[in-house]
N, C-alpha and C positions, 0 to 999 in steps of 0.2 A: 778364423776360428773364435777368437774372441768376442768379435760383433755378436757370432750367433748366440754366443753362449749367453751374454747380455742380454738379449732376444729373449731369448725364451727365458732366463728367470723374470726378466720386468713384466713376463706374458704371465707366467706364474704367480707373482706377486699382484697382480691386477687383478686374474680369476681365481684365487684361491678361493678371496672372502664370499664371491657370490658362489662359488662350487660348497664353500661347506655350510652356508646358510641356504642354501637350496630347496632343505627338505625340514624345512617348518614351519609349524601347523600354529598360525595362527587365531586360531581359538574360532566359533561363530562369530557370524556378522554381528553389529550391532544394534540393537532393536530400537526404532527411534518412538518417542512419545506418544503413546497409543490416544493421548487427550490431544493429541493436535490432528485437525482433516479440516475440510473445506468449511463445514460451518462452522467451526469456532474462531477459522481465520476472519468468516466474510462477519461474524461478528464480532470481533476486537475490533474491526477495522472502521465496522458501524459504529460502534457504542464511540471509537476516539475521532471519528469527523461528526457526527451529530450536535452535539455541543459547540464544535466551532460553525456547524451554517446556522444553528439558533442564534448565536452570538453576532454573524455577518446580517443575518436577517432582523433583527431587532434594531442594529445599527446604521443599517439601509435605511430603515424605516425612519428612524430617528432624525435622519440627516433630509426622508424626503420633507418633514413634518419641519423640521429646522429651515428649510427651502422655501415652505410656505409659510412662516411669519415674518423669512429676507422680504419675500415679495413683494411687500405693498403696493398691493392690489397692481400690478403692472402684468399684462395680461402675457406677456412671454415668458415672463421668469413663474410664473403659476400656470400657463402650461408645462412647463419645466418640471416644475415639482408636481403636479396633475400623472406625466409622464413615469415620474420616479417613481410615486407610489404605483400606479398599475405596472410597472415593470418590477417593483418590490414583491406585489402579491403574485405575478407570474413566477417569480424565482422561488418563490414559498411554495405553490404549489407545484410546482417542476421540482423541489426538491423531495418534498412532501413523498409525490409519486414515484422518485427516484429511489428513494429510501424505502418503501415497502415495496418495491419488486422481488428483494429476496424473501421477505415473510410469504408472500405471494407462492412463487416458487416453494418454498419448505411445506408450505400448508397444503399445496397442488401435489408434490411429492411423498410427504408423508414422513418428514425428518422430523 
């Protein structure tokens, strides 16, 4: 008789607090930031990597142009740097182009 009665108060004391918090009304949802949606993400996101591939890009550059004064005149190490720059201006424009597909988009859509 004792077990049970142990029982059921430790059952009691366990469901009291969800039986009498049951029936409350936690107020409306809450409304999240009406200035945040897709373009304003895909543009933070633009405006903070554009500056670093200018930066990678300029530095490319630098280091192809750096490559051609190691050179002297030895026909492998300037194709090497021959190499680096036309793979400099590929990445410029591969970026270039990567970078205006969403204005692309916005301007085809009408945001």
């Amino acid at each position: 008789m004792n077990k049970k009665l142990v029982t059921l108060v430790s059952s009691a004391m366990v469901l009291l607090p969800v039986i009498a918090l049951a029936d409350i009304n936690p107020g409306p949802a809450p409304v999240g930031n009406p200035s945040i949606n897709v373009v304003n993400v895909v543009n933070a996101i633009l405006n903070f990597i554009w500056p670093l591939f200018i930066g990678f890009a300029v530095i490319m550059l630098l280091v192809a142009g750096f490559m051609f004064l190691t050179a002297r005149g030895e026909a492998e190490q300037v194709a090497t740097a021959r190499n680096a720059v036309i793979w400099g201006m590929v990445g410029i424009v591969v970026g270039i182009l990567a970078f205006s597909i969403p204005f692309i988009i916005r301007n085809t859509l009408g945001f």
